[in-house]
C-alpha positions in Angstrom: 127.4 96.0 103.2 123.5 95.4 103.9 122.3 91.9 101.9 119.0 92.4 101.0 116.8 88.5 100.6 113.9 87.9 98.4 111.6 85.6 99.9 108.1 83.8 98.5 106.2 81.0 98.3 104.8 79.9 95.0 102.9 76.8 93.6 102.1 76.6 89.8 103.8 80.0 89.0 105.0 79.1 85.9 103.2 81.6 83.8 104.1 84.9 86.4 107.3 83.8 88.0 109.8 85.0 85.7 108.6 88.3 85.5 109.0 88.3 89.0 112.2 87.6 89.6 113.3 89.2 86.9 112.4 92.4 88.3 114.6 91.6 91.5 117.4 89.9 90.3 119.9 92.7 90.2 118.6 94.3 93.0 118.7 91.1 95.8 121.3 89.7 96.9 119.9 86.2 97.5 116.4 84.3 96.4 114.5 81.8 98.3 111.9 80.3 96.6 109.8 78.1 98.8 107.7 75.7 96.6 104.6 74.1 97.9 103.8 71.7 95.8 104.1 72.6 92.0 103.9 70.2 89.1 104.5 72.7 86.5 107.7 74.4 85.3 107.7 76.7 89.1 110.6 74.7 90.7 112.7 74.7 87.1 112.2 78.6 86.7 113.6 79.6 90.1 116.6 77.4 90.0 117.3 79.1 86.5 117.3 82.1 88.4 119.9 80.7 91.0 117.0 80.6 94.0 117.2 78.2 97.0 113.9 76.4 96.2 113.5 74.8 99.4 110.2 72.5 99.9 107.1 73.0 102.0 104.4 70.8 102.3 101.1 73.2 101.9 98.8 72.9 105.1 96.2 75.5 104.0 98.2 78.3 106.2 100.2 81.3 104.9 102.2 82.5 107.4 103.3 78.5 108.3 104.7 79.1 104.6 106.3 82.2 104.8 107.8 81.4 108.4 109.5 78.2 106.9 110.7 80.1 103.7 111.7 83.1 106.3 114.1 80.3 108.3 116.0 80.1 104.8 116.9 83.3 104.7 120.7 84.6 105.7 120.6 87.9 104.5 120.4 91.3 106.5 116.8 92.3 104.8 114.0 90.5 103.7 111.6 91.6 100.4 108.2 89.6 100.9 107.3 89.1 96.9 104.4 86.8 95.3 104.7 85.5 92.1 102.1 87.9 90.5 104.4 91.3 91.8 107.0 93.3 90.0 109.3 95.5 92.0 109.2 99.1 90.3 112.9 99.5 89.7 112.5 103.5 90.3 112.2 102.6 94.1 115.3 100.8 94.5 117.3 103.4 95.2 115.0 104.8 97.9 114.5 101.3 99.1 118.3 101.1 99.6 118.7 104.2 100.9 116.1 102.9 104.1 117.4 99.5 104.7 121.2 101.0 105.0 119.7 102.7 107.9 120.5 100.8 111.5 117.4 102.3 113.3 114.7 100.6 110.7 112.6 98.1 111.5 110.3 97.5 109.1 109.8 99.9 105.9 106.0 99.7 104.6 105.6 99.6 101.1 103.1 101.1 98.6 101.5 98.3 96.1 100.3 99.4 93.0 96.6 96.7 92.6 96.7 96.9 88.7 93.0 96.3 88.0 91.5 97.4 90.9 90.1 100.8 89.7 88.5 102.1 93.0 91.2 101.2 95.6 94.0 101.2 93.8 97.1 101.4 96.1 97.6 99.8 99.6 100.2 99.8 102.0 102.2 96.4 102.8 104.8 95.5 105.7 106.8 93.2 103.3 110.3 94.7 103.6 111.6 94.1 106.7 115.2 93.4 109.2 115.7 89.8 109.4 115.1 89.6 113.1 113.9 86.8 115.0 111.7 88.4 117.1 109.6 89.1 113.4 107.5 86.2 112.5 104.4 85.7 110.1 100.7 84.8 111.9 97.2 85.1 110.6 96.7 81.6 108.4 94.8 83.9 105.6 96.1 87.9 104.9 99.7 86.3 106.7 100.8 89.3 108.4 104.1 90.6 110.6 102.5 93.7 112.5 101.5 91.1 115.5 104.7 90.1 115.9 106.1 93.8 115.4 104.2 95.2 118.1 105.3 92.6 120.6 108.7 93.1 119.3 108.2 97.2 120.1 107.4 96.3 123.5 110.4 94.8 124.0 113.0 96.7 121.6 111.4 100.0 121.3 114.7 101.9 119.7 113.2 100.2 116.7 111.8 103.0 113.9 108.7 101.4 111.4 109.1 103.6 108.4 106.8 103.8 105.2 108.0 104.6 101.9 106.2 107.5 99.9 107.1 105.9 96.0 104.7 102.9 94.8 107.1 100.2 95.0 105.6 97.1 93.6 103.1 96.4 91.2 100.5 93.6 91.8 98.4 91.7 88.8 96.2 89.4 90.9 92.8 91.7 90.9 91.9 90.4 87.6 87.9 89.1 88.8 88.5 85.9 86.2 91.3 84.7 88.0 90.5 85.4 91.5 87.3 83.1 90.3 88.9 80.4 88.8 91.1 80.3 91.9 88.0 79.9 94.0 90.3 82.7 96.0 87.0 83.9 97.7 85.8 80.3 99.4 89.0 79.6 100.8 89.8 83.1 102.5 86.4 82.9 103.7 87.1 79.5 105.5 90.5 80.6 106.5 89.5 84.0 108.3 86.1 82.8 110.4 88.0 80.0 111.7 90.6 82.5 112.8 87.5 84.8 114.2 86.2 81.9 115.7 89.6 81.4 117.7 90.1 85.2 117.6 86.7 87.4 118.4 88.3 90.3 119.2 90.3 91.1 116.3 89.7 94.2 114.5 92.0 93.2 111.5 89.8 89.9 110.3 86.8 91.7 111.6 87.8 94.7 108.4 89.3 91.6 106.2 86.2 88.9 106.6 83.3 91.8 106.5 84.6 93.4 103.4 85.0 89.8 101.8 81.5 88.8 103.2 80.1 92.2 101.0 81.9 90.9 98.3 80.0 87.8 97.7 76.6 89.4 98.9 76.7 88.3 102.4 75.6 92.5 103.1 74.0 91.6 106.5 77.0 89.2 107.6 79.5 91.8 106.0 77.8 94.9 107.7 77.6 93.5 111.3 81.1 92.5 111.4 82.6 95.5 110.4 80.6 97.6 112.8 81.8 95.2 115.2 85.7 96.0 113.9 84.8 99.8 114.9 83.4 99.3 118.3 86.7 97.3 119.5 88.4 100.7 119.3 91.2 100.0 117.6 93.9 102.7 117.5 95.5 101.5 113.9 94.9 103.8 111.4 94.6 101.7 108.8 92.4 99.7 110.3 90.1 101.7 111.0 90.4 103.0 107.6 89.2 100.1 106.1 86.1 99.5 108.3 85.0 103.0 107.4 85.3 102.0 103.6 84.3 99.1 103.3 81.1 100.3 105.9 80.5 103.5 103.6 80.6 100.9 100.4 77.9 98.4 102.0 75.4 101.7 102.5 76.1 103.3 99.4 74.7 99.8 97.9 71.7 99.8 100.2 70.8 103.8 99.3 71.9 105.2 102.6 73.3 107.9 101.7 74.1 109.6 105.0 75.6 106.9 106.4 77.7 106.0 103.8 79.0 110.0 103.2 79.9 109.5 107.0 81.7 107.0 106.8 83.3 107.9 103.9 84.7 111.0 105.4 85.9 109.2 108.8 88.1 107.4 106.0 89.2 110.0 104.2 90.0 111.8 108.0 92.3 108.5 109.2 96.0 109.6 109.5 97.3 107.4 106.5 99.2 108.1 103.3 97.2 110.0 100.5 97.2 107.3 98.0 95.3 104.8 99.8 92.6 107.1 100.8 92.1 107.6 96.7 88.9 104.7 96.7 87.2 106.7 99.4 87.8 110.3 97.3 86.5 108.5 94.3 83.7 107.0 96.1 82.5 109.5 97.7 82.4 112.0 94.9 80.1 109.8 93.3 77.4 109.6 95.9 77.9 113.3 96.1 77.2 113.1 92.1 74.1 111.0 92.1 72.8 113.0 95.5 72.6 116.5 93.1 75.7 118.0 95.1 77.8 117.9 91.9 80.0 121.0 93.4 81.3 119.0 96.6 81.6 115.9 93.8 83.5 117.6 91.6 86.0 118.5 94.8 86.4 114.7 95.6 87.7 114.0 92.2 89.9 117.2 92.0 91.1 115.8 95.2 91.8 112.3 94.2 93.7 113.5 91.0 95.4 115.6 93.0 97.0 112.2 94.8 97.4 110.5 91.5 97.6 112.7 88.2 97.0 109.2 86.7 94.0 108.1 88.3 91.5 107.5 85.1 88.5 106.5 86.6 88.9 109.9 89.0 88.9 112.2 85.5 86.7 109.8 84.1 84.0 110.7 86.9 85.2 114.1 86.8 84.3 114.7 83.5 80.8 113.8 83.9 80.3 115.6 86.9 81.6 118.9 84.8 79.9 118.2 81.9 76.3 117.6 84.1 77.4 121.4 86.2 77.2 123.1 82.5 80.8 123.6 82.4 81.6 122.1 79.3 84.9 123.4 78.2 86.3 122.3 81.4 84.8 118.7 80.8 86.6 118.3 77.2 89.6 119.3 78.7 89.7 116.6 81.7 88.0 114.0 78.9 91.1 114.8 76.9 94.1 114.0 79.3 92.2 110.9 80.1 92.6 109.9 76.6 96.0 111.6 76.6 97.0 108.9 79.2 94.6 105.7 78.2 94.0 105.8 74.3 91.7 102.8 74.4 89.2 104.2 76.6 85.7 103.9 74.7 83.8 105.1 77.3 85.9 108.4 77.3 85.3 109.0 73.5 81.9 108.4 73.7 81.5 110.9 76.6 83.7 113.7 74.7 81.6 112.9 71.4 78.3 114.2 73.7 80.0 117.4 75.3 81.5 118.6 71.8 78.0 117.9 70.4 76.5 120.5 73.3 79.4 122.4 72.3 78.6 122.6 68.6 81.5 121.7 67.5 79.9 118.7 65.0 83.2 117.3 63.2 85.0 117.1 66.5 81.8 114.9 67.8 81.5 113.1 64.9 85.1 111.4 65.3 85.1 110.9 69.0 82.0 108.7 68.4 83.4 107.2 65.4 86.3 106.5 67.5 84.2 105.1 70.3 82.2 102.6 68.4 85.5 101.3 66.6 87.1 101.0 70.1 83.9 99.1 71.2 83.8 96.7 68.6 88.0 95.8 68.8 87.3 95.2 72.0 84.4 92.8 72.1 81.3 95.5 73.3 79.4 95.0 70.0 76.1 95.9 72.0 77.1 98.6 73.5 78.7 99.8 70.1 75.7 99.3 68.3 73.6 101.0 70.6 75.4 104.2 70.2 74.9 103.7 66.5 71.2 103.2 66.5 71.3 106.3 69.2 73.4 108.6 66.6 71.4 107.5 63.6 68.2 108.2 65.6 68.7 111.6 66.2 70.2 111.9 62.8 74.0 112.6 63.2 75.4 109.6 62.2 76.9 108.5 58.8 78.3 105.3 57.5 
């Protein structure tokens, strides 16, 4: 029978790592659990578990980590987690079903970013054969493709599979605690001394631009992707993620064209649907603010088509119906976002506008109502209070 490993490295994971491993621990057949230097409750949490929790003295490089924690390792299979993921147990069985096969190599997985509302999915190589031709490099975005490829070369009988279902879900995209783990200064350190050693790497070249647009560095970030695209790289989803990230930097500087072109080269790249669903979204809102609300409006169809859950895609939707005259459709798409996110103030608000247009005053009345309580419970007291003053000033509001 196939054993299946966890492996991670964690340091001051005392507030996510149960959660974690709780969401493996009848699906593994082993844990390791390489600390790096914790001095909370970490170490005490994955030996409840009954992980190895082997040591590792932190050096400032990921994949040094993860190839020390990998050496622990005697199962069949490896699961890559970080403390801040949850497997999705509806996968396992699929997930099973591809490691029991003796042609796979590597099985890509689909990663759910909770938080990150315009790229919401991507794809990760972090279940993989325990082979030892499979190591970690890259000391920043630690990755095994390099190692995979040379392995190819070598072994080519060897199938890389991805996996259609999202199969983990990942928490660390909330902007407050990327801050306060000064996340951004140390990737940035990380990945231009790898440039520096590595010039000709398309993957850093997508990784460091995008992060360099991130903290305003637009010139810095700009330049390195084009550079990225004019190493012809053949990877997909590499290529992928210069376009993006290119099309995001000109749709901040008001070029529209470029950014539109580059957002279709993204959306054209031979990857899985769901992580093309930022460069739908995207895209259907320049189309929005350029006047060309049709071709918008197709954009979001096509990014709900991908996820029926996507909020922010019926969210933008919506608006784009509403501003086309077609305002029966817009309550409808307003209403199945509040169908799947209750708490959504914005959405309220919106609906309270289109049912006004609609006539239909009652209806209006309580999806503002609704909106301005949601705004307060949640801390937006300005913006609830300006959609009172704007209410009472045109005469429709009542205490």
């Amino acid at each position: 029978m196939t054993k299946l490993s966890l492996c991670m490295i964690v340091k001051n994971e005392e507030e996510n790592l149960s959660e974690c491993l709780e969401s493996v621990k009848d699906v593994v057949d082993e844990m390791v659990v390489m600390d790096t230097g914790s001095t909370d409750r970490t170490v005490e949490i994955a030996e409840e578990f009954g992980a190895k929790v082997p040591y590792f003295e932190w050096c400032n490089d990921f994949s040094a980590a993860r190839n020390a924690a990998l050496d622990h390792v005697t199962g069949d299979w490896v699961l890559i987690l970080d403390a801040d993921e949850r497997l999705n147990p509806n996968v396992v069985p699929q997930m099973k079903e591809a490691i029991a096969d003796e042609n796979n190599l590597v099985i890509n997985i689909i990663r759910h970013e909770i938080g990150a509302s315009q790229s919401p999915y991507s794809l990760v190589s972090r279940l993989f054969r325990k082979h030892q031709g499979i190591e970690f490099a890259r000391p920043y975005h630690a990755i095994i493709d390099d190692s995979v490829s040379q392995l190819l070369k070598k072994e080519s009988h060897w199938k890389i599979v991805d996996l259609p279902a999202i199969a983990v879900f990942h928490y660390g995209y909330d902007p407050e605690t990327i801050s306060s783990l000064d996340k951004y200064t140390r990737a940035r350190k990380s990945m231009e001394d790898f440039l520096a050693k590595n010039p000709n790497d398309s993957y850093v070249c997508s990784k460091l631009g995008a992060l360099y647009l991130q903290i305003g560095q637009e010139k810095d970030g700009i330049k390195l992707l084009k550079k990225g695209l004019k190493l012809n790289t053949a990877d997909h989803h590499v290529l992928f993620e210069l376009h993006y990230h290119l099309a995001n930097a000109y749709t901040r500087q008001d070029e529209v064209e470029k950014a539109i072109k580059h957002y279709q080269k993204a959306i054209n790249q031979e990857i899985m649907a769901p992580l093309k669903l930022g460069a739908y979204n995207n895209l259907g809102i320049v189309l929005q603010q350029g006047g060309d609300l049709e071709n918008a409006a197709k954009m979001y169809e096509a990014s709900l088509k991908i996820d029926p859950n996507f909020i922010t895609g019926y969210y933008n939707f919506a608006m784009t119906l509403s501003a086309m005259g077609r305002l029966g459709d817009a309550e409808m798409v307003y209403n199945k976002l509040i169908s799947l996110n209750s708490n959504y103030a914005p959405a309220y608000q919106n609906l309270g506008v289109v049912l006004f247009k609609m006539k239909k005053l009652p209806e209006s009345s309580a999806a503002f109502k609704k909106a301005i309580s949601l705004f307060e419970s949640q801390g937006y007291y300005q913006e609830a209070e300006n959609l009172r003053n704007g209410l009472q000033e045109l005469g429709i509001w009542e205490e």
